[in-house]
N, CA, C and O atoms as a Tinker XYZ file with bonds, in Angstrom:
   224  protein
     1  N     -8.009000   -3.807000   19.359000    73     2
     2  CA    -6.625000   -3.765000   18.903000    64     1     3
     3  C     -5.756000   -4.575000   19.850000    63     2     4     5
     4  O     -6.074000   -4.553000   21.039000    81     3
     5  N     -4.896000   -5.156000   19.545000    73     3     6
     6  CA    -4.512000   -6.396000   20.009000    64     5     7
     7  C     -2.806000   -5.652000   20.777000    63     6     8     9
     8  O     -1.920000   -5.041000   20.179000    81     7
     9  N     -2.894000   -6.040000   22.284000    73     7    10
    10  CA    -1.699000   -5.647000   22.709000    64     9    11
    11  C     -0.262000   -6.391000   22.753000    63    10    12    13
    12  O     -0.211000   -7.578000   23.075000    81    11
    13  N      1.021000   -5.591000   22.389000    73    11    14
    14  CA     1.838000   -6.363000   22.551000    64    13    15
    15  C      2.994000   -5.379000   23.576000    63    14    16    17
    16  O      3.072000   -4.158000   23.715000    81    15
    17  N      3.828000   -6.539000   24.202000    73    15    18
    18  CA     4.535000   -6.186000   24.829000    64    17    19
    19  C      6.061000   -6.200000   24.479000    63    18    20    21
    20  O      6.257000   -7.170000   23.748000    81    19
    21  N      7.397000   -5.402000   24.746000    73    19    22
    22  CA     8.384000   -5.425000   24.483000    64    21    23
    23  C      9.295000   -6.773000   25.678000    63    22    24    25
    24  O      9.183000   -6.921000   26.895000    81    23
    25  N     10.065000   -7.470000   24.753000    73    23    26
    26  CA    10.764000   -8.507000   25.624000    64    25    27
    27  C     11.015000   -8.407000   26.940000    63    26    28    29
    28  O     10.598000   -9.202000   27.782000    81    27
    29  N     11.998000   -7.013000   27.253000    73    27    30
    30  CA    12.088000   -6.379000   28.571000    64    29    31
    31  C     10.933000   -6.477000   29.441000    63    30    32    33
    32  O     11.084000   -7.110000   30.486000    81    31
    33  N      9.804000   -5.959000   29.189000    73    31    34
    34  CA     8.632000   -6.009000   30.066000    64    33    35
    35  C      8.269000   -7.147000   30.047000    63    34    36    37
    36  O      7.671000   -7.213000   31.121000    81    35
    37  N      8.175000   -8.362000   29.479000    73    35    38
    38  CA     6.994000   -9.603000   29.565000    64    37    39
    39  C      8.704000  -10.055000   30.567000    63    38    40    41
    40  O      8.452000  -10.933000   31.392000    81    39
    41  N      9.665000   -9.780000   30.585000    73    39    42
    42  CA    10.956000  -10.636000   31.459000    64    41    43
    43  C     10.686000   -9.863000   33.356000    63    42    44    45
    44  O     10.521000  -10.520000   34.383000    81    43
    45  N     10.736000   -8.238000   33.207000    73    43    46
    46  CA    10.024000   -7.894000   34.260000    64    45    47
    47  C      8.979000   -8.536000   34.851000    63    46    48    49
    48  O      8.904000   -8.788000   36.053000    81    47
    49  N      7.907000   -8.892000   33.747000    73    47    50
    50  CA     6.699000   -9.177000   34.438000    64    49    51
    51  C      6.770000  -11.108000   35.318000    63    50    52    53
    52  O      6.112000  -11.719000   36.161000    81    51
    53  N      7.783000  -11.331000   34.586000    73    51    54
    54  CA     7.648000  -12.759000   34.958000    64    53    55
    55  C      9.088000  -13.003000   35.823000    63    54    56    57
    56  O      9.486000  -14.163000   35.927000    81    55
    57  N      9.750000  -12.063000   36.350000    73    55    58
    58  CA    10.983000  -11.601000   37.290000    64    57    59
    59  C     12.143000  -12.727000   36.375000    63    58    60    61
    60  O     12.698000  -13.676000   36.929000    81    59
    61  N     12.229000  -12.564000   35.711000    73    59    62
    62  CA    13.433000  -13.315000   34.980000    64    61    63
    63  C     14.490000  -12.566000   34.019000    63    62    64    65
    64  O     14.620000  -11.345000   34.103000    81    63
    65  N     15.204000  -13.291000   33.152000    73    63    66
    66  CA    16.376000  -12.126000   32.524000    64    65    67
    67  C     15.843000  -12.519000   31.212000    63    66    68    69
    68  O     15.352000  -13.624000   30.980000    81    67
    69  N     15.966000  -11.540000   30.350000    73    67    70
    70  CA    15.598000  -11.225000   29.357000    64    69    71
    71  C     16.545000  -12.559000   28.379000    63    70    72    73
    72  O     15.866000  -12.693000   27.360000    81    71
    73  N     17.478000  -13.308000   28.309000    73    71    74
    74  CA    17.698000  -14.436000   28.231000    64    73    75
    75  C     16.457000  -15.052000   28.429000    63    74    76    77
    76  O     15.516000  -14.999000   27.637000    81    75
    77  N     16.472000  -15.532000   29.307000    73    75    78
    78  CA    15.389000  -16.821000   29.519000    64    77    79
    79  C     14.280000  -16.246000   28.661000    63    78    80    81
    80  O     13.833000  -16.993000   27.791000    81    79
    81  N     13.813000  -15.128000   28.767000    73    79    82
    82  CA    12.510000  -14.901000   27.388000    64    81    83
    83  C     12.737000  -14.842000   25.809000    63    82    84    85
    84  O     11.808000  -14.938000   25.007000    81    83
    85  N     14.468000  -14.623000   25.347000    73    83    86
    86  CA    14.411000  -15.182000   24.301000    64    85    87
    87  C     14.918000  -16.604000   23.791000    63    86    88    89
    88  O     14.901000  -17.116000   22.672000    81    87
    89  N     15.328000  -17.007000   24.905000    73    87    90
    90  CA    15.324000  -18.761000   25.060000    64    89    91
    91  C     14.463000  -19.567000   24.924000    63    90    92    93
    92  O     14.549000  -20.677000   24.399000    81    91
    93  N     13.324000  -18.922000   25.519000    73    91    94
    94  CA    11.578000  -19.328000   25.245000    64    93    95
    95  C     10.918000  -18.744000   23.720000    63    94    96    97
    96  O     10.269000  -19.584000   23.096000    81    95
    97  N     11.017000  -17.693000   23.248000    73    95    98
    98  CA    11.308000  -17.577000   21.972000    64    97    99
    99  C     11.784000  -18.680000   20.889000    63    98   100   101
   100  O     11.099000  -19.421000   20.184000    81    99
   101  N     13.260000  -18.533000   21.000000    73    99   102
   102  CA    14.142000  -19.586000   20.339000    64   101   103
   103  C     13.858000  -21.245000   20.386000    63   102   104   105
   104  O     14.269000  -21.896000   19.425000    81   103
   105  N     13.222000  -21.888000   21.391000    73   103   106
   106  CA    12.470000  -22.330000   22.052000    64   105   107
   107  C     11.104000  -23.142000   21.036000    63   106   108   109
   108  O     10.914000  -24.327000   20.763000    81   107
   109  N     10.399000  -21.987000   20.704000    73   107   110
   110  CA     9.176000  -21.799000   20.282000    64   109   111
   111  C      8.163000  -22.297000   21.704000    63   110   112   113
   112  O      7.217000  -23.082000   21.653000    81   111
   113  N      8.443000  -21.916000   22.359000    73   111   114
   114  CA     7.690000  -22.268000   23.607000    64   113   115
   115  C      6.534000  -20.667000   23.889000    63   114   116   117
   116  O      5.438000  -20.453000   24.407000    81   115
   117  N      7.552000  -19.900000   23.221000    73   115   118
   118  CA     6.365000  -18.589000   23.600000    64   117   119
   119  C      6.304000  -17.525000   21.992000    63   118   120   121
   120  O      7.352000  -16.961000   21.676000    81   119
   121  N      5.696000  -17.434000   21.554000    73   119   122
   122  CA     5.204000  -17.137000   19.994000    64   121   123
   123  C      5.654000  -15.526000   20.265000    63   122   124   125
   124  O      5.116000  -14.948000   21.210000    81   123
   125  N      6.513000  -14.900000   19.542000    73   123   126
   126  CA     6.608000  -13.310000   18.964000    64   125   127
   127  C      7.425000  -13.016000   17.489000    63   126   128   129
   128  O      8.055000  -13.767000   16.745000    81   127
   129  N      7.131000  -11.667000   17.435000    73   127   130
   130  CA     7.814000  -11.241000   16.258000    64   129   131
   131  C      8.359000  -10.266000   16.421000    63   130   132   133
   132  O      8.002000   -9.432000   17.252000    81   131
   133  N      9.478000  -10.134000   15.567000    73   131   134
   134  CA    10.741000   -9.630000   15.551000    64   133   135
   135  C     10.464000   -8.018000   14.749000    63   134   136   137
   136  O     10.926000   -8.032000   13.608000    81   135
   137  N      9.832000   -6.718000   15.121000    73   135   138
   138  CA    10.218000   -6.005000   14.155000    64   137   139
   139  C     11.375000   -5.086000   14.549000    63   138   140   141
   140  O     11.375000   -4.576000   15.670000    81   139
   141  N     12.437000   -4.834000   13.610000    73   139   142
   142  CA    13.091000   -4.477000   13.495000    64   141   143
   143  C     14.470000   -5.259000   14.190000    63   142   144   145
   144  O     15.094000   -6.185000   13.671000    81   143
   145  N     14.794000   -4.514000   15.707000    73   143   146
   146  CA    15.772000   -5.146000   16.130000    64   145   147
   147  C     14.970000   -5.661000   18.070000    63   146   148   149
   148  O     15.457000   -5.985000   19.153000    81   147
   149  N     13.541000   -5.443000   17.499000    73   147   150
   150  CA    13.269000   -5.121000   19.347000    64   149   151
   151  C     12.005000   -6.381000   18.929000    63   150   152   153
   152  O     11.209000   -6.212000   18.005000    81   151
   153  N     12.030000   -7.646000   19.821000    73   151   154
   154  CA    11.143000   -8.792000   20.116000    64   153   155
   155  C     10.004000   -8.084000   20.457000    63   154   156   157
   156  O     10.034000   -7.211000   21.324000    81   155
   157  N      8.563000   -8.517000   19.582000    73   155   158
   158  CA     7.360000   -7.978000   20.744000    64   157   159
   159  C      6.789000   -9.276000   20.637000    63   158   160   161
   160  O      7.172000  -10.115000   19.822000    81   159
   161  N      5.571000   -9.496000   21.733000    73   159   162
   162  CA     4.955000  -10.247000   22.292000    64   161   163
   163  C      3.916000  -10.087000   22.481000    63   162   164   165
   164  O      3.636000   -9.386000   23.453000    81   163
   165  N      2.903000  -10.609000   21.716000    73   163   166
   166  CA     1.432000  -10.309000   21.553000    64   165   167
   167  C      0.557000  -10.629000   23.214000    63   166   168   169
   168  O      0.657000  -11.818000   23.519000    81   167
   169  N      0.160000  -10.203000   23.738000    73   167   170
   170  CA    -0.466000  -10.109000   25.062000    64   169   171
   171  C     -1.713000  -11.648000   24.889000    63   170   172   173
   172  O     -1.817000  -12.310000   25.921000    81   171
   173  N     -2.365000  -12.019000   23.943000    73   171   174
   174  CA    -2.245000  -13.652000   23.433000    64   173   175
   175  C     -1.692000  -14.364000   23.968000    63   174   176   177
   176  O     -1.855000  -15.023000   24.995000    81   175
   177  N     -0.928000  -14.248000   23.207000    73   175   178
   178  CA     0.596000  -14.963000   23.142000    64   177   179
   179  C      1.298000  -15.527000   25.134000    63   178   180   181
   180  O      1.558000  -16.569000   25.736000    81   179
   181  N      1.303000  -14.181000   25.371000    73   179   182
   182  CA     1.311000  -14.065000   26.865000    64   181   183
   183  C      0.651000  -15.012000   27.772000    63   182   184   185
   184  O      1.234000  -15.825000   28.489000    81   183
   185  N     -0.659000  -14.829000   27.674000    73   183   186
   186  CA    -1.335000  -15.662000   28.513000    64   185   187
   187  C     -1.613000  -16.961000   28.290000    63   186   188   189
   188  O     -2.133000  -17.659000   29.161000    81   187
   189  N     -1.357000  -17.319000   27.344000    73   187   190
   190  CA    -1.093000  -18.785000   26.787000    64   189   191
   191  C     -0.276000  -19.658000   26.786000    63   190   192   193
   192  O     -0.332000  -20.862000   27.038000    81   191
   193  N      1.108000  -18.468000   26.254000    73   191   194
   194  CA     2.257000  -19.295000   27.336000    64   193   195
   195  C      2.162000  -19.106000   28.691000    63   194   196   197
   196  O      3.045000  -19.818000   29.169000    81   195
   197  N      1.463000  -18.427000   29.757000    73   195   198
   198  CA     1.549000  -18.770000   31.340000    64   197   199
   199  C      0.323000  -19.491000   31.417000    63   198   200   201
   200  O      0.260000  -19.901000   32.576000    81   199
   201  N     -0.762000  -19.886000   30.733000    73   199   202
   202  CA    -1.678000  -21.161000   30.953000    64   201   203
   203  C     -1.516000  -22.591000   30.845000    63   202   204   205
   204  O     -2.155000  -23.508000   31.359000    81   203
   205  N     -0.082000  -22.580000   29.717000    73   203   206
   206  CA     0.687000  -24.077000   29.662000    64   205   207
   207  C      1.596000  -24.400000   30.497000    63   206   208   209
   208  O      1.926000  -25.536000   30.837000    81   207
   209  N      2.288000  -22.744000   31.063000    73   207   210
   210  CA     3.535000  -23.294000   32.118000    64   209   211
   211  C      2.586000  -23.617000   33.394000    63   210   212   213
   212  O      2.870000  -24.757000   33.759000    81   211
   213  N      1.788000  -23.182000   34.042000    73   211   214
   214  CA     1.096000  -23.738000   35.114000    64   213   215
   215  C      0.661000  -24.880000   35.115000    63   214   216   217
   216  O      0.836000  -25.514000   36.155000    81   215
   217  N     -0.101000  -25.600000   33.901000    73   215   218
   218  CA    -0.488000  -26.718000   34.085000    64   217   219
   219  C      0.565000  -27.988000   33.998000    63   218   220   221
   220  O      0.144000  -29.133000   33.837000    81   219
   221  N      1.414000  -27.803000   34.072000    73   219   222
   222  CA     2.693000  -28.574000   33.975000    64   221   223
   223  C      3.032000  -28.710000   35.955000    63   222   224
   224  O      4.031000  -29.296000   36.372000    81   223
């Protein structure tokens, strides 16, 4: 079963403001979906966008 994380936590995890993670969102730089009114973030998703920002 496939984990996802709430916006707040993947912005904790990467010490930034919850801006900059739906900027990356908006972006399309980091892939989630919207249910309801709360962003989640497939744990995928996650490590894929921090495997492209490193190699940069």
């Amino acid at each position: 079963m496939e984990q996802y994380y709430l916006l707040e936590e993947v912005a904790q995890k990467l010490r930034v403001s919850n801006m900059t993670i739906y900027r990356y969102i908006k972006a399309k730089k980091l892939k989630a979906i919207k249910l309801e009114k709360e962003w989640r973030i497939a744990s995928v998703d996650l490590e894929e966008f921090l495997k492209n920002r490193s190699s940069i």
